[in-house]
Backbone atoms as SQL, in Angstrom:
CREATE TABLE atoms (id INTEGER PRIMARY KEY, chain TEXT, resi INTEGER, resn TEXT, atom TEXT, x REAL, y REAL, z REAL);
INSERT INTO atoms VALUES
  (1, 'A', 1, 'UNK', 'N', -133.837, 28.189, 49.004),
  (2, 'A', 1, 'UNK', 'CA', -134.414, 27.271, 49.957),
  (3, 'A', 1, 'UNK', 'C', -135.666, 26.664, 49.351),
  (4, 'A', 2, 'UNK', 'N', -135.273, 25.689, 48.822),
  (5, 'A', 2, 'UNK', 'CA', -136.637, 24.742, 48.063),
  (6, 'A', 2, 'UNK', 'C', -137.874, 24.416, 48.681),
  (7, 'A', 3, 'UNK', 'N', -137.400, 23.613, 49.964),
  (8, 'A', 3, 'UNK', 'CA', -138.262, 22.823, 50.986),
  (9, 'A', 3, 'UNK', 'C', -139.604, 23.976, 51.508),
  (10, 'A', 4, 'UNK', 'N', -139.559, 25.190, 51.778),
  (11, 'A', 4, 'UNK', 'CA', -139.862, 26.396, 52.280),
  (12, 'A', 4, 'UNK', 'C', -141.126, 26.653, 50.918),
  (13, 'A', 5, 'UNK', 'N', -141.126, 26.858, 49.732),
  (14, 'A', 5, 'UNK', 'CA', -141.796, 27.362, 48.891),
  (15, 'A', 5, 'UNK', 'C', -142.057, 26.617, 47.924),
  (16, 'A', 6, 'UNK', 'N', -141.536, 25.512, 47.802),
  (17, 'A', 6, 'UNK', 'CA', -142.377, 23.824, 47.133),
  (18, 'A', 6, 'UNK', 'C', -143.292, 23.750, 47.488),
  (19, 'A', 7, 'UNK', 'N', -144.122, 23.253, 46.230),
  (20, 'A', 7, 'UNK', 'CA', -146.193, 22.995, 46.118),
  (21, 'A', 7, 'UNK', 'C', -145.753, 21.614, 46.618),
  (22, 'A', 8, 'UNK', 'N', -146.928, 21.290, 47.472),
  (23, 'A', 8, 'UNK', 'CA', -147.278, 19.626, 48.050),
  (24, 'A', 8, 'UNK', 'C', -147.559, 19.431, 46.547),
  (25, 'A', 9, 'UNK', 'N', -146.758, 17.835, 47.008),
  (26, 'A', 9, 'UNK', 'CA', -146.961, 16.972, 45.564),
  (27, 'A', 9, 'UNK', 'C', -148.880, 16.105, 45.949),
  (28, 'A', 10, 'UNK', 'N', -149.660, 16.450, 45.177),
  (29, 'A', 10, 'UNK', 'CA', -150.931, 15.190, 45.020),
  (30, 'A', 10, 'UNK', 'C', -150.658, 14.258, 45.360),
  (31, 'A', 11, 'UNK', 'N', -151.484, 13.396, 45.582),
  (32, 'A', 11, 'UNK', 'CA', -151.910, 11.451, 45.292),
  (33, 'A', 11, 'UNK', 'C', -151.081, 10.790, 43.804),
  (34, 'A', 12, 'UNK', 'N', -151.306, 11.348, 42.889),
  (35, 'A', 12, 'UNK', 'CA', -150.643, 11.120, 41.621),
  (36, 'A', 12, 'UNK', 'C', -149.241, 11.219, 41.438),
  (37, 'A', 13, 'UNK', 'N', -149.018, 12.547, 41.657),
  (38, 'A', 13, 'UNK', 'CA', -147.533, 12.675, 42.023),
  (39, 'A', 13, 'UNK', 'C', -146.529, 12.162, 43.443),
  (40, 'A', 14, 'UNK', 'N', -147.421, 11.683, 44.167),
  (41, 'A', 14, 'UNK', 'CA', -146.722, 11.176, 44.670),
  (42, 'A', 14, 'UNK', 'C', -146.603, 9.617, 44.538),
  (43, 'A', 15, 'UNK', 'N', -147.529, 9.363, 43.960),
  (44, 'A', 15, 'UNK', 'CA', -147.386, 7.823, 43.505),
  (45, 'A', 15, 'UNK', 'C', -146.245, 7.605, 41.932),
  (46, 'A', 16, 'UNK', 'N', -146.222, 8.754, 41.447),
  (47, 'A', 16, 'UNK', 'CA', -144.964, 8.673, 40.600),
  (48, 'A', 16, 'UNK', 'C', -143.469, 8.551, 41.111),
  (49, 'A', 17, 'UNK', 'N', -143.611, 9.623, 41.960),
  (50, 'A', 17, 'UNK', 'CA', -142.158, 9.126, 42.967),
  (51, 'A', 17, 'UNK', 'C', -142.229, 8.367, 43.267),
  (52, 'A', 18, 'UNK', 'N', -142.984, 7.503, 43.764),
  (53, 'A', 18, 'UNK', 'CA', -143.295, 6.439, 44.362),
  (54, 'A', 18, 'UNK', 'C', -142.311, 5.034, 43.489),
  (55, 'A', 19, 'UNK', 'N', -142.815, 5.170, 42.337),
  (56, 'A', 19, 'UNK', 'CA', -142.866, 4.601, 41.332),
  (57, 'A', 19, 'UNK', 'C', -140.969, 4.702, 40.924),
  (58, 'A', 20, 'UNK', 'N', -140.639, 5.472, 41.102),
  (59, 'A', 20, 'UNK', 'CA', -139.474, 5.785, 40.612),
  (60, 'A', 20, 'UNK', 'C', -138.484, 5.732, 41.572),
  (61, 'A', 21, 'UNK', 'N', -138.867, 5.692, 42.909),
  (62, 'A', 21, 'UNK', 'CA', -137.883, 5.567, 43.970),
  (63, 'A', 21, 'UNK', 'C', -137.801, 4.049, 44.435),
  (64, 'A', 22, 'UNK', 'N', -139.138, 3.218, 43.606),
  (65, 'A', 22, 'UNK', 'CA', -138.837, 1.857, 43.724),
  (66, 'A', 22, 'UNK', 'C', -137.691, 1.471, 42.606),
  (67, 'A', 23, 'UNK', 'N', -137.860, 2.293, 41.388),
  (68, 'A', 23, 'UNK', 'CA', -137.147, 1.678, 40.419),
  (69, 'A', 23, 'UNK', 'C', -135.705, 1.973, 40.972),
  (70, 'A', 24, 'UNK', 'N', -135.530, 3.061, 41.551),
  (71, 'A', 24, 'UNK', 'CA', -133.947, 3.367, 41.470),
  (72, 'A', 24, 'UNK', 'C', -133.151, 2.049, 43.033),
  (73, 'A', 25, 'UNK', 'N', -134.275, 2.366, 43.888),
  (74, 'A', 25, 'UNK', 'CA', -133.804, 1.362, 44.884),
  (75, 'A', 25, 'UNK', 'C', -133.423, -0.187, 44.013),
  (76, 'A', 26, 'UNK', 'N', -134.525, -0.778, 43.393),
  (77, 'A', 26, 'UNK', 'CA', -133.911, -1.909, 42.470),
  (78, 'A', 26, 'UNK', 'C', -133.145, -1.957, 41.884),
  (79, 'A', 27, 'UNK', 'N', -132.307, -0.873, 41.225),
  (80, 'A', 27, 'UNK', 'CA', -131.317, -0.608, 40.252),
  (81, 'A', 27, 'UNK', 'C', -130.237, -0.695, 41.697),
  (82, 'A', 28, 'UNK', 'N', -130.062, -0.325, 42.301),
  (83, 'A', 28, 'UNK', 'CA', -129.217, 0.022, 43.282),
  (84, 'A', 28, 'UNK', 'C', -128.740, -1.230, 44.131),
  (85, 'A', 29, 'UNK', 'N', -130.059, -2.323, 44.444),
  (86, 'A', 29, 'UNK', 'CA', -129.880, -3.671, 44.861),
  (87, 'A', 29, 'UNK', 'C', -129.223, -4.216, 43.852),
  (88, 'A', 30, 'UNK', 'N', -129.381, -4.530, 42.746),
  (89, 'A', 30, 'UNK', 'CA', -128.734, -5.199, 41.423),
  (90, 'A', 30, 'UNK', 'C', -127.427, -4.785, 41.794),
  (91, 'A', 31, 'UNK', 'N', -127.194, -3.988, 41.908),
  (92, 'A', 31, 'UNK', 'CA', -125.758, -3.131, 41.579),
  (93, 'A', 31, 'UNK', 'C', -124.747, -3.242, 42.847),
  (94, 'A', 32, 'UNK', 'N', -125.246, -3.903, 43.728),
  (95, 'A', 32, 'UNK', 'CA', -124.611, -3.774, 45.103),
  (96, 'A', 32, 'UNK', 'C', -124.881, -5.282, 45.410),
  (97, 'A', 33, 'UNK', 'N', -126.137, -5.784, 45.277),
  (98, 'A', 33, 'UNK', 'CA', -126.030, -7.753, 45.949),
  (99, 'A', 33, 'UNK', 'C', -125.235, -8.444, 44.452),
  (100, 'A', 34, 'UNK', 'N', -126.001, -8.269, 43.350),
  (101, 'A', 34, 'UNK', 'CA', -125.942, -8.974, 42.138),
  (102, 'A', 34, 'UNK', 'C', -124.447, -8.665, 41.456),
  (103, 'A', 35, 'UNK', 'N', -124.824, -7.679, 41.653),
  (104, 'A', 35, 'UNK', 'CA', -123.159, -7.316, 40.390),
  (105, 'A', 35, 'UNK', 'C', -121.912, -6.734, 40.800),
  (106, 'A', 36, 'UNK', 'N', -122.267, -6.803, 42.440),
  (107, 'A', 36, 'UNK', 'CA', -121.231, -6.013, 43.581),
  (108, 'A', 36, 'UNK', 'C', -120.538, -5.129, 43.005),
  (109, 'A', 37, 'UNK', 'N', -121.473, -4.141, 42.108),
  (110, 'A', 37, 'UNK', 'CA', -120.191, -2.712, 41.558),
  (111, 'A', 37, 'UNK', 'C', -120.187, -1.656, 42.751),
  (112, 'A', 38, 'UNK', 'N', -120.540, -1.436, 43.549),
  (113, 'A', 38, 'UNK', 'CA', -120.738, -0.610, 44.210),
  (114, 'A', 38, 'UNK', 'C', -120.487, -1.132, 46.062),
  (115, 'A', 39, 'UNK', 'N', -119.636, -0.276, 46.835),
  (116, 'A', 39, 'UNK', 'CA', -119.405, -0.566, 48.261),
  (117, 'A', 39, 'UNK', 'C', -120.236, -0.141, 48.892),
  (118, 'A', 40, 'UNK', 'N', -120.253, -0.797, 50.326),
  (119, 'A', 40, 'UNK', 'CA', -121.386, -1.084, 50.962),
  (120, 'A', 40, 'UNK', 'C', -121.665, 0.671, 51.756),
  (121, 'A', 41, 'UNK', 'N', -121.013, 1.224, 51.987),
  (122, 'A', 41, 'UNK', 'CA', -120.501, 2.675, 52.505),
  (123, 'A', 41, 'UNK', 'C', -122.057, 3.278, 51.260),
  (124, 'A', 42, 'UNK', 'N', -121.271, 3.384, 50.669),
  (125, 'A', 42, 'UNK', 'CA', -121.942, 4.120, 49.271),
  (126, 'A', 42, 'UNK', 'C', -123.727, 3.472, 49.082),
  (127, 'A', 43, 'UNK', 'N', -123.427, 2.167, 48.943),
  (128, 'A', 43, 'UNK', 'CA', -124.960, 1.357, 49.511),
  (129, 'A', 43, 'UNK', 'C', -125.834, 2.198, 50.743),
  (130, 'A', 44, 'UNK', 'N', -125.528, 1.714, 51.750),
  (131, 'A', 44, 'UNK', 'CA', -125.937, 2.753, 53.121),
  (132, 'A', 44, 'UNK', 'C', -126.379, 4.186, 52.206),
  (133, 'A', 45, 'UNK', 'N', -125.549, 4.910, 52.231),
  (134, 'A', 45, 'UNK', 'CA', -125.338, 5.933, 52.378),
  (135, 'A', 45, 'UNK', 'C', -127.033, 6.446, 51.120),
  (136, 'A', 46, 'UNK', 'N', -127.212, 5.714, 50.055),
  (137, 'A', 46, 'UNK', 'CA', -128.043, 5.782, 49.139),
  (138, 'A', 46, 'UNK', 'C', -129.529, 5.564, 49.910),
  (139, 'A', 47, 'UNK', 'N', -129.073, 4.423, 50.461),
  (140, 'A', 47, 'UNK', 'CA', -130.594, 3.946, 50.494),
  (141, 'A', 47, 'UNK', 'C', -130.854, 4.661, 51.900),
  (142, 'A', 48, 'UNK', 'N', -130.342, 5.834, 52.694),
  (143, 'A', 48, 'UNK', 'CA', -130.365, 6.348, 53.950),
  (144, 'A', 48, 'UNK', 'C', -131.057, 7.479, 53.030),
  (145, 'A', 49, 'UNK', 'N', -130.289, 7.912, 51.886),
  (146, 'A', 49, 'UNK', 'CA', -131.216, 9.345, 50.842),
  (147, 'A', 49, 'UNK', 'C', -132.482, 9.008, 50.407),
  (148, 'A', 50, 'UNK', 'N', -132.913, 7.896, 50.327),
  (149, 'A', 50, 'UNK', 'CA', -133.937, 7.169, 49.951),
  (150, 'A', 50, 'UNK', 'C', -135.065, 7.349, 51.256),
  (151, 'A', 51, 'UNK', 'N', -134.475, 6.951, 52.299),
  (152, 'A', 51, 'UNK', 'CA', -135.932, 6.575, 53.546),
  (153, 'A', 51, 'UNK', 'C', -135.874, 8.541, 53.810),
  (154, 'A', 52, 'UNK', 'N', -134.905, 9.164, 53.650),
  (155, 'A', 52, 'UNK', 'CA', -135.284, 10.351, 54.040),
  (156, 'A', 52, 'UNK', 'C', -136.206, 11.399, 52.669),
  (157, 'A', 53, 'UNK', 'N', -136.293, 10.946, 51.692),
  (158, 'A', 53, 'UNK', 'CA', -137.374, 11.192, 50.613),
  (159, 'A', 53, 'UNK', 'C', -138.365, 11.059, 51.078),
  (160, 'A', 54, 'UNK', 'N', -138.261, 9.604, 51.029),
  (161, 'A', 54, 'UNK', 'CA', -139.814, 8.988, 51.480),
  (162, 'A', 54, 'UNK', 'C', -140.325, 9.593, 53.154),
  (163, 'A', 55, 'UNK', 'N', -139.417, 9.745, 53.698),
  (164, 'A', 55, 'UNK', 'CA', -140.014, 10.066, 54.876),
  (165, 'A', 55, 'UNK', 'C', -140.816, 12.155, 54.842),
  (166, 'A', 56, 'UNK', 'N', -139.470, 12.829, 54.186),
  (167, 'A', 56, 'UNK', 'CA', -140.031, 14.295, 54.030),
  (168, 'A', 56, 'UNK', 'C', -141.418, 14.096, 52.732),
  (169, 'A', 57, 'UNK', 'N', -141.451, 13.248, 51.951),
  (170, 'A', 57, 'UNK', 'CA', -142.829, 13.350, 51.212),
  (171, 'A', 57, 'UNK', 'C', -143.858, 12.174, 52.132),
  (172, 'A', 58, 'UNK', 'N', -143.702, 11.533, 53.246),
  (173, 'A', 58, 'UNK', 'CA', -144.759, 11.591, 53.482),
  (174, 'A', 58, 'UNK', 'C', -145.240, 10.472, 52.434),
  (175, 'A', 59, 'UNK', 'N', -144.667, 9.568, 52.616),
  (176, 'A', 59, 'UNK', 'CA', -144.735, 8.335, 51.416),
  (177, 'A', 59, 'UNK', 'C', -145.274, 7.010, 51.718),
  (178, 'A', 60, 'UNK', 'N', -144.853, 6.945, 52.866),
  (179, 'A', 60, 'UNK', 'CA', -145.382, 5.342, 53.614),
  (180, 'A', 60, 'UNK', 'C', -146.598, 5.752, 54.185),
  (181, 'A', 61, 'UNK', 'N', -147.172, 6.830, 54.346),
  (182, 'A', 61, 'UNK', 'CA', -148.730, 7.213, 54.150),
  (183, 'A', 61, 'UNK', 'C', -149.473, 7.004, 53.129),
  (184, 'A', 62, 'UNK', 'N', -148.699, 7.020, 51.881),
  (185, 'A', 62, 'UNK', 'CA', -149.754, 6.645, 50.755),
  (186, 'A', 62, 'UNK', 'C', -149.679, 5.236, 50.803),
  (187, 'A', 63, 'UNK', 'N', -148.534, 4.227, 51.182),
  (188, 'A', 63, 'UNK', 'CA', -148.806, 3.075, 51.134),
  (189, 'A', 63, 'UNK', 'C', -150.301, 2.700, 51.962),
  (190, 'A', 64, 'UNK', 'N', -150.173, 3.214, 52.970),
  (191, 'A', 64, 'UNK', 'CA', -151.378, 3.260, 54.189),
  (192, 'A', 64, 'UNK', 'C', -152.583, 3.370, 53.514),
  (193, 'A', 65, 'UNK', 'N', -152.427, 4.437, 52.451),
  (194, 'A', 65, 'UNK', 'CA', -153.850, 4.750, 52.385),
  (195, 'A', 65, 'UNK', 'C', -154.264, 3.743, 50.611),
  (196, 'A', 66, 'UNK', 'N', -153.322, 3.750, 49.393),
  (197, 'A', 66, 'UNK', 'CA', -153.516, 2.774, 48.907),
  (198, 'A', 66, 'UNK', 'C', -154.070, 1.052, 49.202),
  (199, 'A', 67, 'UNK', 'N', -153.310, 0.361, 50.410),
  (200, 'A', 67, 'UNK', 'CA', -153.133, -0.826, 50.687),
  (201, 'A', 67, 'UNK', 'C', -155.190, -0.847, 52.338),
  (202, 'A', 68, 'UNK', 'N', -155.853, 0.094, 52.375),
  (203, 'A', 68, 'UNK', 'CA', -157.073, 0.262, 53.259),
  (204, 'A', 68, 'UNK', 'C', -157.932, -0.946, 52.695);
């Protein structure tokens, strides 16, 4: 059980995820508007793993507190 005994990620580290969950979301738009390799099921289904990251780290708080 990970969630249970995982260290809080910092300001830093979480701006790396940050960083990397933008890149993969862009890779993922390319790949689904631009180059339609990928169905829309599978689309959803990604970017639903995505807001629930960001939501258990607590992510659109650092936007909050970056963007003051």
């Amino acid at each position: 059980m990970i969630g249970l005994y995982s260290a809080i990620l910092d300001r830093d580290e979480k701006l790396i995820v940050k960083d990397a969950l933008f890149l993969y979301v862009s890779d993922l738009q390319k790949r689904y508007y631009a180059d339609k390799l990928i169905q829309t099921d599978i689309y959803l289904e990604k970017m639903k793993e995505v807001e629930t990251i960001v939501e258990k780290l607590h992510l659109t708080e650092l936007y909050t507190e970056l963007y003051k």
